[in-house]
C-alpha positions in Angstrom: 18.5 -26.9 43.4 16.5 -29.2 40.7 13.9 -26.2 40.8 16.7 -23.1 39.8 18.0 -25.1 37.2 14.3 -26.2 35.5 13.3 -22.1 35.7 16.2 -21.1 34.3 15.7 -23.5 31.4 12.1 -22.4 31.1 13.4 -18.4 31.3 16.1 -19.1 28.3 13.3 -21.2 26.7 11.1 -17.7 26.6 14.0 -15.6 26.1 14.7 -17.4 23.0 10.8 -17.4 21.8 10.7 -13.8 22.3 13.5 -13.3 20.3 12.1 -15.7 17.5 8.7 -14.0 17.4 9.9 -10.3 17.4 12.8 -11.6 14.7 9.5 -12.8 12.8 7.1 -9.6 13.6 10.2 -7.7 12.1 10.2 -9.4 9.1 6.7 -9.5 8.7 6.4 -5.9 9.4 8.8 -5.4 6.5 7.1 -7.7 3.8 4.2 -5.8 4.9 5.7 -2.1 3.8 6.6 -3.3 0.4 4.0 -5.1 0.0 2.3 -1.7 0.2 4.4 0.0 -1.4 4.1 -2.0 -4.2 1.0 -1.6 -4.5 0.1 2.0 -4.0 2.4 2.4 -7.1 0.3 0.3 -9.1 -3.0 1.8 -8.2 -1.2 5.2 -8.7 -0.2 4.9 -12.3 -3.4 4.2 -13.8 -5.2 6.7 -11.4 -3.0 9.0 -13.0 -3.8 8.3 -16.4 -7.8 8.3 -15.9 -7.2 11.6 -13.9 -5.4 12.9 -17.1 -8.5 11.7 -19.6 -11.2 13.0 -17.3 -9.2 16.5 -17.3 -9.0 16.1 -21.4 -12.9 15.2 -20.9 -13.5 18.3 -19.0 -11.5 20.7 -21.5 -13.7 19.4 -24.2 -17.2 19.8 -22.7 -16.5 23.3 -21.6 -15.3 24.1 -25.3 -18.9 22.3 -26.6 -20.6 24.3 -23.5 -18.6 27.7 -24.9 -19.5 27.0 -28.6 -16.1 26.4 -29.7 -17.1 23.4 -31.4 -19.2 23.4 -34.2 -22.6 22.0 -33.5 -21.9 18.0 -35.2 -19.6 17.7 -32.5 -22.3 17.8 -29.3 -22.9 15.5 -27.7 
């Protein structure tokens, strides 16, 4: 009888600890995402703006390379 009552204890006792640690992995799991998220929009907002300048940067050497520029303004 001592024996049912001692596995029973350990099975609530694991119960209870798989509980915990999914409660945790949950929460983890959800730091995680906006931890991410976070930080792709910080990366993406300055990508954006060097993506515009190098576009602006391109515009400009094809009007040098077309001669739309006059010649003090090669590079």
């Amino acid at each position: 009888m001592r024996k049912c009552a001692l596995q029973e204890e350990v099975e609530k006792f694991a119960e209870e600890s798989l509980k915990k640690a999914k409660e945790i992995a949950e929460e983890a799991t959800k730091l995680k995402d906006k931890f991410v998220s976070l930080v792709a929009h910080d990366l993406r907002s300055p990508f954006n703006s060097i993506m515009g300048y190098l576009k602006l940067l391109q515009q400009a050497a094809a009007l040098c390379h077309c001669g739309h520029l006059g010649d003090g303004y090669r590079a």
